[in-house]
TORMIFI-590362 format. One record per residue (C-alpha): chain; y, z, x; residue number from 1; residue in one letter. Coordinates in nm, 2 decimals, decimal comma. Each point is the difference from the previous one (the first is absolute). Layout:
REM TORMIFI-590362
(A (Y Z X) NUM A)
...
***
This chain:
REM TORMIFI-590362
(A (7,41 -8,88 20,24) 1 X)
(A (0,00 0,39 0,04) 2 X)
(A (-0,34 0,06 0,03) 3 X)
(A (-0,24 -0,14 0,24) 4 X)
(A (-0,03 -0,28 0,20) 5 X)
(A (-0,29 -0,11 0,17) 6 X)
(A (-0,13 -0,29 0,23) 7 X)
(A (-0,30 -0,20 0,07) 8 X)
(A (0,05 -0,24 0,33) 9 X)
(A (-0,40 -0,17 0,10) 10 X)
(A (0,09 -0,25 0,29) 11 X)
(A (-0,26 -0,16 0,18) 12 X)
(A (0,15 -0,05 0,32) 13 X)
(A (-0,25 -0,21 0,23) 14 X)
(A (0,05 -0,32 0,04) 15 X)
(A (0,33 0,04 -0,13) 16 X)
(A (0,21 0,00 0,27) 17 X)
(A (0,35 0,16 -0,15) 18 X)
(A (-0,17 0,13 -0,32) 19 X)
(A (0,05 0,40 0,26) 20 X)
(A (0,43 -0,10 -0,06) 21 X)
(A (-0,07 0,00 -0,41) 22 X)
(A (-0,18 0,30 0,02) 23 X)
(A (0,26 0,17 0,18) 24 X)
(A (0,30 -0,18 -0,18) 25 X)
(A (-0,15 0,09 -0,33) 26 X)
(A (-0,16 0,38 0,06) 27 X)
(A (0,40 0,08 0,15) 28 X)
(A (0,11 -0,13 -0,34) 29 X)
(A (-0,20 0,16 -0,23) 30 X)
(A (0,12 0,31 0,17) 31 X)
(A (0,34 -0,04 0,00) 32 X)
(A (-0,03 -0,05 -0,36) 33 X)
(A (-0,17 0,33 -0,05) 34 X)
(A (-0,39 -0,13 -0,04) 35 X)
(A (-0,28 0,17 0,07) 36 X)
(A (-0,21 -0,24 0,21) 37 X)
(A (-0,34 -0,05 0,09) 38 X)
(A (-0,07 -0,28 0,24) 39 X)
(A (-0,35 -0,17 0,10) 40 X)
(A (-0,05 -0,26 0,23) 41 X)
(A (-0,29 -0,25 0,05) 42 X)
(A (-0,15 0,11 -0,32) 43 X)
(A (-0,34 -0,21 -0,09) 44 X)
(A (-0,01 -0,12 -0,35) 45 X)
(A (-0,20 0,28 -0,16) 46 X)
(A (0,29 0,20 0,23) 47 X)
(A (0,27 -0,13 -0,23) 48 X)
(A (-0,18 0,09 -0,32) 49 X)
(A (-0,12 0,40 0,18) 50 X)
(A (0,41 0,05 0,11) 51 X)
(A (0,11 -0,11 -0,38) 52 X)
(A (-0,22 0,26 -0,18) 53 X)
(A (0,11 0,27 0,29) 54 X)
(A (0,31 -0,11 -0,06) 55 X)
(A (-0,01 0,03 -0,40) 56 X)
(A (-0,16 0,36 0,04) 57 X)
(A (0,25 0,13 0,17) 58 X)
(A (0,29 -0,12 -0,26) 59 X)
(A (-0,22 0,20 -0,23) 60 X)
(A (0,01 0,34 0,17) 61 X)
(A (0,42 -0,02 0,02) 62 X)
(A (0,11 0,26 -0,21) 63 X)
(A (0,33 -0,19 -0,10) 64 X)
(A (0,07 -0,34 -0,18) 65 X)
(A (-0,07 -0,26 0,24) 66 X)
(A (0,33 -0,26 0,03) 67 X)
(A (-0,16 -0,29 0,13) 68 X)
(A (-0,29 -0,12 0,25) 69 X)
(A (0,05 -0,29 0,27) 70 X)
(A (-0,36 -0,16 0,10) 71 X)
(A (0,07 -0,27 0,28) 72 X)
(A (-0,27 -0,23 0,10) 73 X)
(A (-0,02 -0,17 0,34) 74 X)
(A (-0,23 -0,27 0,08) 75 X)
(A (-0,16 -0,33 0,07) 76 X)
(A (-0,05 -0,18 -0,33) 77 X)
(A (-0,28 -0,25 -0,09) 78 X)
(A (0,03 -0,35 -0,17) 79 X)
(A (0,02 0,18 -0,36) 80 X)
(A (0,21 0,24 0,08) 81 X)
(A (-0,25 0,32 0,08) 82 X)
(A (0,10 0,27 0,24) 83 X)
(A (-0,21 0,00 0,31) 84 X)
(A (-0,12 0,31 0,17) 85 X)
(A (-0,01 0,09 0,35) 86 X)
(A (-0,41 -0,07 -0,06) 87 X)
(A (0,09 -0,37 -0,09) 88 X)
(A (-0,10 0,09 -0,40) 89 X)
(A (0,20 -0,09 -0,28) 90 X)
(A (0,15 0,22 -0,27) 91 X)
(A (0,23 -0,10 -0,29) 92 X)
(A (0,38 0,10 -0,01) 93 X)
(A (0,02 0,02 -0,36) 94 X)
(A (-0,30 0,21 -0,05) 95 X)
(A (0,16 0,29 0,27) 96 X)
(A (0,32 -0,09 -0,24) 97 X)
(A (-0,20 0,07 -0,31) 98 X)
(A (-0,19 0,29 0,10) 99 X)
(A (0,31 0,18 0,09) 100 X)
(A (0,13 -0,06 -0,31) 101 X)
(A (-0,22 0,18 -0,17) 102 X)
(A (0,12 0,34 0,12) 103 X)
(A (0,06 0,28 -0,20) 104 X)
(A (0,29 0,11 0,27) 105 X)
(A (0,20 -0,27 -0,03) 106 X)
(A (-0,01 -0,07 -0,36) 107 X)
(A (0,35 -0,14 -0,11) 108 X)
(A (0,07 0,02 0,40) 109 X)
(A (0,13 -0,31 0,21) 110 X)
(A (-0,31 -0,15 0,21) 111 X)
(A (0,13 -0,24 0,26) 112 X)
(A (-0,26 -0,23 0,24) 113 X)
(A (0,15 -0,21 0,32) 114 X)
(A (-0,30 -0,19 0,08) 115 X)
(A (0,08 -0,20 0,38) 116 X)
(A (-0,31 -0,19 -0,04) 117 X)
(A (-0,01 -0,44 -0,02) 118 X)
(A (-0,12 -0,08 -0,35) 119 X)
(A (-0,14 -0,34 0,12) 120 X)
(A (0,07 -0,30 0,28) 121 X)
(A (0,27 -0,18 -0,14) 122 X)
(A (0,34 -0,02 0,23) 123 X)
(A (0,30 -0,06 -0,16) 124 X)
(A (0,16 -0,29 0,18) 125 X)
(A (0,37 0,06 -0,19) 126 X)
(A (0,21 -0,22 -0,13) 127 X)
(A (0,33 -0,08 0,00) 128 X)
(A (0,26 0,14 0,31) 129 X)
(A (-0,13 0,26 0,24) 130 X)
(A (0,18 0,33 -0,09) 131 X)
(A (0,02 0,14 0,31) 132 X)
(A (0,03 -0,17 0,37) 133 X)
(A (-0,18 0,20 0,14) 134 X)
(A (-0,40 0,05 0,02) 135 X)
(A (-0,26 0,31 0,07) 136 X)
(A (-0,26 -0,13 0,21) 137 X)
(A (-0,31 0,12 0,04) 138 X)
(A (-0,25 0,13 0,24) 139 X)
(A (-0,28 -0,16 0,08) 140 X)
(A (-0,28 0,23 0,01) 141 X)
(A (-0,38 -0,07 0,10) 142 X)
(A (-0,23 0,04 -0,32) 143 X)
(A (-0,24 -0,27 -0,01) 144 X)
(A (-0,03 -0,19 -0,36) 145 X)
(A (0,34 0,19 -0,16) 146 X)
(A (0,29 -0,08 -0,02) 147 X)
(A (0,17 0,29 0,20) 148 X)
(A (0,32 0,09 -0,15) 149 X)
(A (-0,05 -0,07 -0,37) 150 X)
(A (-0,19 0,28 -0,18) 151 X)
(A (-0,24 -0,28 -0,16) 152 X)
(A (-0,40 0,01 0,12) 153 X)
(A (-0,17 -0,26 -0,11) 154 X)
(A (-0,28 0,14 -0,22) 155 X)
(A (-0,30 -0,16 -0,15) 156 X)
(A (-0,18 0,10 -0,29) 157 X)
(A (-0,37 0,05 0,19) 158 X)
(A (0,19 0,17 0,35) 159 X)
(A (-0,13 0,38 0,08) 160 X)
(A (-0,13 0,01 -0,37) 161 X)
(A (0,32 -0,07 -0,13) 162 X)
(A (0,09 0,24 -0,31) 163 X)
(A (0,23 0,18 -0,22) 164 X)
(A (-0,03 0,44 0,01) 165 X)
(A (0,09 0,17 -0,27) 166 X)
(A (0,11 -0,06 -0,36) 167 X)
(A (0,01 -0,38 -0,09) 168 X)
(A (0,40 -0,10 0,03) 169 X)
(A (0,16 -0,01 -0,34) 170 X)
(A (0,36 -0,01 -0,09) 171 X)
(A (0,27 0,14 0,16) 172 X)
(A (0,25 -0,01 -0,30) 173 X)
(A (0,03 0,36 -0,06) 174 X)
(A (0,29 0,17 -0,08) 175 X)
(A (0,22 0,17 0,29) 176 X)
(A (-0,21 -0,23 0,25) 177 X)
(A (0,25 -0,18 0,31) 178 X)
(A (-0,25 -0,25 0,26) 179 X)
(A (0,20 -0,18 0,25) 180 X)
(A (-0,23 -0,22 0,17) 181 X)
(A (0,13 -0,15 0,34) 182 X)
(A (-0,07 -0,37 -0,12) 183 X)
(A (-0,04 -0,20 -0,30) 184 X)
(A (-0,31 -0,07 -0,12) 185 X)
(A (-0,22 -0,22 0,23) 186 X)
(A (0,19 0,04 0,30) 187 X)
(A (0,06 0,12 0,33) 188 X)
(A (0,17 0,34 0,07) 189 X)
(A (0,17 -0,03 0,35) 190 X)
(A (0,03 0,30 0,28) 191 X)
(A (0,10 0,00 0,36) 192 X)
(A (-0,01 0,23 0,32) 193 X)
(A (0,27 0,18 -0,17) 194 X)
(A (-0,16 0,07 -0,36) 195 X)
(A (-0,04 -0,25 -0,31) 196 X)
(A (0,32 -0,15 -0,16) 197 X)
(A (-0,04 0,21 -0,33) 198 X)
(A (-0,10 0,34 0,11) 199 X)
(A (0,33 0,00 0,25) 200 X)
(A (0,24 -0,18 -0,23) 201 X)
(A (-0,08 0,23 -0,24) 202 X)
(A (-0,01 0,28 0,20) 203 X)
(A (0,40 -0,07 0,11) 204 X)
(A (0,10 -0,08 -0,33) 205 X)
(A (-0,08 0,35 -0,11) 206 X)
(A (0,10 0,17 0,22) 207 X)
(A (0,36 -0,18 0,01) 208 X)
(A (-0,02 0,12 -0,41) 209 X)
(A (-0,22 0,21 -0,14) 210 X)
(A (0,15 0,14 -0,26) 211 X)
(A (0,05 -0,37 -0,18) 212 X)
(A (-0,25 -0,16 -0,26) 213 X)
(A (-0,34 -0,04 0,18) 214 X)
(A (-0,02 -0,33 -0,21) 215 X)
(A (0,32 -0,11 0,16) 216 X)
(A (-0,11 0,09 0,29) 217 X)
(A (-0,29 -0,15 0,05) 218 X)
(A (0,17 -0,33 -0,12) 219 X)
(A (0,25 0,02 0,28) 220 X)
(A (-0,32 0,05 0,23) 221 X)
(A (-0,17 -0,30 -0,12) 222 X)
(A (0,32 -0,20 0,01) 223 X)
(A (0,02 0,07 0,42) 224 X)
(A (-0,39 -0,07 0,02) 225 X)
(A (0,06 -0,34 -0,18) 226 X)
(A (0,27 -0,07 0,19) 227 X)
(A (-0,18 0,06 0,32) 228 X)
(A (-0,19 -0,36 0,23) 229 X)
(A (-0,31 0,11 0,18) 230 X)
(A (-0,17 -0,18 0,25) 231 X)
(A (-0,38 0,06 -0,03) 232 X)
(A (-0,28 -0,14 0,21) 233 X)
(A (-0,11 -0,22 -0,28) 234 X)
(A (0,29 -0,24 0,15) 235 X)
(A (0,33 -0,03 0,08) 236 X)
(A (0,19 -0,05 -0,31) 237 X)
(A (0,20 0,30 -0,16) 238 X)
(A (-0,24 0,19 -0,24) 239 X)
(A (0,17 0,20 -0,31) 240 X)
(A (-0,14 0,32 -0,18) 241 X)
(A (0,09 0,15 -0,36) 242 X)
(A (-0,11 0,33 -0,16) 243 X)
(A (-0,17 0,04 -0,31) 244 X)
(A (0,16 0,29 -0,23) 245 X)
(A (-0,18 0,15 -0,30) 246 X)
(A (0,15 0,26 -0,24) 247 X)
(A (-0,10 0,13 -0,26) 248 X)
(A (0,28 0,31 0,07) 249 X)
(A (0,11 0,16 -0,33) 250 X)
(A (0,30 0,16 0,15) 251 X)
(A (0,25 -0,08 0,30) 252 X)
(A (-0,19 0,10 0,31) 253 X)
(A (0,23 0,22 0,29) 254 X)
(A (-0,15 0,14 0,31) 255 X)
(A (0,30 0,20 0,08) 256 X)
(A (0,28 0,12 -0,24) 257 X)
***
């Protein structure tokens, strides 16, 4: 971790109300930890793909070894999982994954994607005793036909020409690649007035220990989020959330030593 760092945060902010509180907690992190950081908000689909390729040309004109590049996606999610842009189009997580991949700067380099984006509708009723007695309520916010505080749109296949930009999505297996998506597959992703559950979980988790195992860490961060009841406006039963870690890290990952 001597050379470079660099970050990538794309939040689309409307109609998100406490997606400006990740922004803020996560471009304050990224620079305590010594990351170069380039943030765009409300970025349209074709947006996320443009601010990726700027982003790759300029880890090609660094002069030294790159360490390791943090891309953060922010977003309302469709039914299958796509990112939506502030435009309402969709674009594929794993493709932006893949396409970064590929770059000659970060060969051999840790690549690590937070994606805050629901994968799906499904809400995790629990099971079992609530964890915690305690409950983060939510807002209710005016935004006809969507469910306000969960970053889930409901997308269908024919709406605003509904497609995929860029490269078709492929695999996501390769090697020094770490996705933490904010929900399991299929689900919902859950945010309040204050910011979503896994962007300031994991935000304070770091920060309380940076130097320790990032794959530690971001177990302990997914333990809290699991642990955590949230009252949605679906209903009034206690929803839960759990992240979705993929590694393909070839060596022990530390953002500070």
């Amino acid at each position: 971790m001597s050379g470079a760092r660099a970050a990538l945060l794309l939040a689309v902010i409307r109609d998100r109300p406490g997606a400006e509180r990740d922004v803020e907690a996560l471009g304050g992190l990224c620079q305590a930890l010594g990351f170069e950081t380039t943030l765009r908000t409300d970025p349209t689909a074709q947006a996320f793909w443009e601010e990726l390729a700027q982003f790759q040309e300029q880890l090609d004109t660094y002069r030294g070894p790159v360490s390791c590049a943090l891309v953060a996606l922010m977003a309302h999610g469709g039914p299958q999982g796509q990112l939506l842009g502030a435009d309402g189009q969709e674009v594929q997580p794993e493709a932006l994954v893949q396409e970064l991949s590929r770059c000659g700067a970060l060969s051999g380099c840790p690549k690590v994607f937070l994606l805050q984006a629901c994968r799906g509708g499904n809400r995790d009723a629990g099971k079992g005793p609530k964890a915690l007695p305690w409950y983060r309520r939510w807002l209710w916010v005016p935004q006809p036909a969507l469910p306000s505080h969960a970053d889930v749109l409901q997308v269908h296949a024919d709406a605003q020409g509904s497609s995929c930009s860029g490269p078709a999505p492929g695999s996501s297996g390769q090697a020094d690649v770490l996705t933490v998506y904010a929900a399991a597959e299929g689900c919902v992703a859950y945010r309040d007035e204050m910011g979503s559950d896994f962007i300031q979980t994991l935000v304070d988790v770091l920060r309380a220990d940076p130097g320790r195992d990032l794959l530690e860490l971001l177990t302990e961060v997914n333990r809290r989020v699991c642990e955590l009841d949230v009252l949605g406006p679906d209903c009034d039963e206690p929803r839960k959330a759990c992240l979705e870690i993929r590694s393909s890290l070839r060596r022990r990952l530390r953002l500070r030593v």
